[in-house]
N, C-alpha and C positions, 0 to 999 in steps of 0.2 A: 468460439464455443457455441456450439449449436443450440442449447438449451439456456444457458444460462448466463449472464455477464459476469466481469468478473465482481463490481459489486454483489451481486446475488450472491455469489460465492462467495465472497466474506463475510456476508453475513452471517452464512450458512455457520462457515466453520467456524467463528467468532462468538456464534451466538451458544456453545457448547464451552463449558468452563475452565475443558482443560485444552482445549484449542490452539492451535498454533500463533503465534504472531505474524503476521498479516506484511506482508511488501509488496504492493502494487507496484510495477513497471508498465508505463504507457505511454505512445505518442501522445498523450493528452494534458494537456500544458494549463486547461482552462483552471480557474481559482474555485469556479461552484465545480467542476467534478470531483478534483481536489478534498475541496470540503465532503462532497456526500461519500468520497472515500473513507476518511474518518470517522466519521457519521455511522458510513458499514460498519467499522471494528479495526478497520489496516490501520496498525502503527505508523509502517513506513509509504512512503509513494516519492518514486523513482522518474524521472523522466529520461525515456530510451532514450533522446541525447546525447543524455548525462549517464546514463547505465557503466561505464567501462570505470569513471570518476568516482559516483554516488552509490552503487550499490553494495561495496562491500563496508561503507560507510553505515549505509541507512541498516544493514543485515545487524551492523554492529549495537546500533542506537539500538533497534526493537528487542535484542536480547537481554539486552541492560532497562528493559521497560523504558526506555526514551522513545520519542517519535521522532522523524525526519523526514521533512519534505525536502527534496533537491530544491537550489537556491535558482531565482531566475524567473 
């Protein structure tokens, strides 16, 4: 994304009340990105790894207002 990350974009959309619920999918494994994903507003964060495993998981947790981080 040219402009914007995708934290920035959670924020964005997150930060409006009727907003969608949030599932981040990324090579990014680190524990502080992670966290500042949360932080933005994403319920869910997926690691593309894990995407074929975890994401119809973590889609399920954020609709039910639960969070999911893939495990690992």
């Amino acid at each position: 994304m040219p402009l914007l990350n995708g934290l920035d974009v959670t924020k964005e959309v997150t930060r409006r009340n009727a907003g969608p619920a949030v599932v981040i999918c990324s090579v990014e494994t680190n524990l502080e990105i992670v966290e500042a994903a949360r932080v933005a507003g994403a319920l869910g964060y997926v690691f593309k790894k894990r995407v074929t495993k975890d994401l119809t998981v973590a889609v399920r947790s954020v609709v039910g207002g639960k969070s999911f981080v893939s495990p690992g």
